[in-house]
N, C-alpha and C positions, 0 to 999 in steps of 0.2 A: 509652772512646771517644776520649778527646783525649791526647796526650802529657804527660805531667807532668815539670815544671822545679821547678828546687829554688829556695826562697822567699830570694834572700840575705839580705835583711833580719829573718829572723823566728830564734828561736832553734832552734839544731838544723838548719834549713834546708829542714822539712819540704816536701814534692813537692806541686804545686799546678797543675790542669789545666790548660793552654797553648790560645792560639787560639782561645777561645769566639768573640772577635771572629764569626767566620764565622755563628755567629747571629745578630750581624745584620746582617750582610750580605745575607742569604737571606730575613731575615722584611721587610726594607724591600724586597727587589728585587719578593717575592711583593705585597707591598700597593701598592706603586706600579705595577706590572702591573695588579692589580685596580683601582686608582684611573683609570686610561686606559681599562680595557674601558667601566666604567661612566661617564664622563663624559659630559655632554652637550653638552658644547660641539662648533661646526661647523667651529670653528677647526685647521687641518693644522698646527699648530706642539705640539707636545707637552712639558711642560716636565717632566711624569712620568716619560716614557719618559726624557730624557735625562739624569734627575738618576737614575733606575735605572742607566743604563749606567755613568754618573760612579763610584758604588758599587759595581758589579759588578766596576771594574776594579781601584780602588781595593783594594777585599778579593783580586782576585788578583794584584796586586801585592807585598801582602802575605805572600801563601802563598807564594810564588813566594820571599820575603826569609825568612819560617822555614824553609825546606826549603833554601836553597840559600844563603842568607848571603851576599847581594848586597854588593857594595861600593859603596860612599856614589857612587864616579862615577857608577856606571851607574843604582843608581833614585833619585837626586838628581835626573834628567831622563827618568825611566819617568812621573810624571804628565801630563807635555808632551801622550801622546797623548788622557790622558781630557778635555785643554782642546778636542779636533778638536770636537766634538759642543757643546760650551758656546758657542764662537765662530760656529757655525752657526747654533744657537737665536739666538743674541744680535742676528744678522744680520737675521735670519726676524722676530725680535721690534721689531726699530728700536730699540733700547733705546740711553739715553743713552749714548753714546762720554766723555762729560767727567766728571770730577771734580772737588770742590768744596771747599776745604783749610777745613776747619774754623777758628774764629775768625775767621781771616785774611780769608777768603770768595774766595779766587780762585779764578774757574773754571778748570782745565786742560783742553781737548778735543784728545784726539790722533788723534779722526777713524777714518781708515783702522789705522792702529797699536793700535790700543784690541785688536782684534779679532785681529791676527798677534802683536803683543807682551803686552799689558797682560792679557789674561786668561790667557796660557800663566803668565805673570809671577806671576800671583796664584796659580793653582792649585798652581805648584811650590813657592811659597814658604809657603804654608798647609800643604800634604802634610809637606813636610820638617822643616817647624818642630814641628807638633804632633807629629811619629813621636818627635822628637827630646826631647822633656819629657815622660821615664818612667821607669819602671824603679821606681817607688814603688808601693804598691799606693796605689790611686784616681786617682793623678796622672793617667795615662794616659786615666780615665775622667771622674771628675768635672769636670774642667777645662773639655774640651769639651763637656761637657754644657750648664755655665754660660754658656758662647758660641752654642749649639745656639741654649738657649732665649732670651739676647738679640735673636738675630736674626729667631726667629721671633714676637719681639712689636713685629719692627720692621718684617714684612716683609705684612701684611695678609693678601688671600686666600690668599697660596703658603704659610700657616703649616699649611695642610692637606697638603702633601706630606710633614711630617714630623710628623705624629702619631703613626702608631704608629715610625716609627725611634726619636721622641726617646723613648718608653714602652721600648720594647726595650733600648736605650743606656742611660736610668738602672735599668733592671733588673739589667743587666749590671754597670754602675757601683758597685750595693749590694752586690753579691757582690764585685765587685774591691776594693772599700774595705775592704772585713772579710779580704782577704787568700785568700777561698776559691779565687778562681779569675783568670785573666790572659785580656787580650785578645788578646795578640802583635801582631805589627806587623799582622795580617789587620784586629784593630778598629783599629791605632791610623791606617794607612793610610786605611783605608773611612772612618773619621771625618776625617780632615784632608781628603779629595777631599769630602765633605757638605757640610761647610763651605764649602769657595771655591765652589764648583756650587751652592748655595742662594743664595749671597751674589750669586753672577753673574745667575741665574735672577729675582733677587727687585731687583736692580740697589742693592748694598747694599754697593758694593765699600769705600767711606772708612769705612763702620762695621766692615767684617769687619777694615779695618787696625787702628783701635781697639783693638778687641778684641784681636787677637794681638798686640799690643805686649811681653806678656811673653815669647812665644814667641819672638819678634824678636830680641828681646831675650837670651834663652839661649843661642839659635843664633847670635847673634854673638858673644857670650863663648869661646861651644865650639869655632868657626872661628878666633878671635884667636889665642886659646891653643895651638890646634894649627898654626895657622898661623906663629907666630910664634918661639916652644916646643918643637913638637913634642912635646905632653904632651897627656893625656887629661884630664878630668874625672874622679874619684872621690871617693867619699864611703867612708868605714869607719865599723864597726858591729860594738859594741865586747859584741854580745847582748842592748842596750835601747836604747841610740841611737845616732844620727849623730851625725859629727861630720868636719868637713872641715880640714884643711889648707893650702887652696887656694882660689881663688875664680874658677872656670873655667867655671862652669854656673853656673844660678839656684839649684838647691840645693845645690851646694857653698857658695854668695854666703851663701846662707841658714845653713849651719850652720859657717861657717869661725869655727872655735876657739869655737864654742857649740852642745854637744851637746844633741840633740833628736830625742822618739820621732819614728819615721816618721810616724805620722797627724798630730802636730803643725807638720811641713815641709809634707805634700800642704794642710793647713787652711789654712796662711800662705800658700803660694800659693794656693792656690784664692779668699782672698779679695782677693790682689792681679789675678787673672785676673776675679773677680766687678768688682771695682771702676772695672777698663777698659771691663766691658763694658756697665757703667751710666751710664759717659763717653758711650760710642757711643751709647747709644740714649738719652742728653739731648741731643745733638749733632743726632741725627736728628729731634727732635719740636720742637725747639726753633727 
């Protein structure tokens, strides 16, 4: 049913289903449709319907990058359009426009700006970061998951619009971890647009930064380097481990001139991605 890629990291390079992503895609857009029909609230502002569309595009932004091999120009700035419907809600909602720098405590209110810049801002920069730290098996999945579920313990009654997504996502995530099966950019898209769209939705925007700090963080390494270079990021895999050469990405950072199984790179990060994201939500309660 799904196209099968060859596994670079495993030995032999055995063929491994591509684009499950799209499951859930489909299983969040179908429960958040049902979460709207049956609401009771009298309120015309819908935060379900808009976080479905956010998703819906997201995944075909994606399919659109497996089929056709987008270049970083063009869906570098394809999530700009799933921000039209965030900035609408956010309007509809009166939700704060400011910002509030942790420790420091300054508030920033940019007002009118929040809404034409600051959430375009956010969603592109979440979409692009998260697509952009993969190519591991789990990396792609558990990562955001561990961000997923930060923000939904930070985010009170809206942790109900992702119940069953985040259920589906670490399903998905179990099988990606073991290598069985790949999200493609369909999950890795749909989960970077989740994120900044829950985060805006639930008004959680200094914690969603938190959180992707490593993200941030990779994606500016990966821009340095090729900006500067004009070199890629790679990792070789020598039939049991990594090992990098280079230090252009976060897992190259990770395995340069220290060879390591793949699960043990997605584990490393995965716990420096858990440890931001346990920043954010002391930051938030505190």
């Amino acid at each position: 049913m799904f196209p099968k890629v060859p596994d670079q990291h495993k030995p032999n390079k055995p063929l491994v289903p591509n684009g499950l992503g799209v499951i859930y895609v489909i299983a969040s857009a179908v429960y958040l449709f049902l979460l709207e029909y049956f609401r009771s609230s009298s309120d015309n502002v819908s935060k379900a319907l808009t976080l479905a569309v956010c998703i819906l595009f997201g995944g075909f932004m994606g399919l659109l990058d497996d089929w056709m091999d987008l270049r970083w120009r063009y869906k570098a700035f394809f999530p700009l359009i799933a921000a039209i419907p965030l900035a609408s809600l956010a309007m509809r909602l009166n939700v704060r426009t400011s910002i509030t720098v942790p420790l420091i405590g300054i508030v920033l209110d940019f007002g009118l700006a929040y809404f034409l810049a600051v959430i375009p801002l956010i969603v592109t920069i979440t979409t692009n970061t998260v697509n952009q730290l993969g190519g591991l098996n789990g990396l792609e999945t558990v990562c955001p998951a561990i961000v997923l579920v930060g923000l939904m313990v930070m985010s009170g009654d809206n942790a109900v619009l992702l119940y069953v997504p985040l259920a589906v996502w670490l399903i998905l995530a179990f099988f990606n971890f073991r290598g069985k099966i790949f999200v493609g950019n369909t999950g890795s898209f749909a989960i970077g647009i989740t994120l900044a769209a829950f985060a805006i939705i639930s008004d959680l925007k200094m914690s969603l930064v938190i959180c992707i700090l490593p993200y941030i963080f990779n994606s500016s390494l990966i821009l340095l380097s090729y900006s500067l270079f004009r070199t890629k990021a790679h990792v070789s895999f020598d039939g049991e481990k990594l090992v990098s050469d280079h230090r252009r990405s976060l897992v190259t950072l990770i395995t340069y001139n220290r060879p390591l199984k793949e699960r043990q790179v997605v584990v490393i990060i995965s716990f420096i991605v858990a440890f931001f994201t346990l920043l954010a939500v002391l930051f938030e309660f505190l």
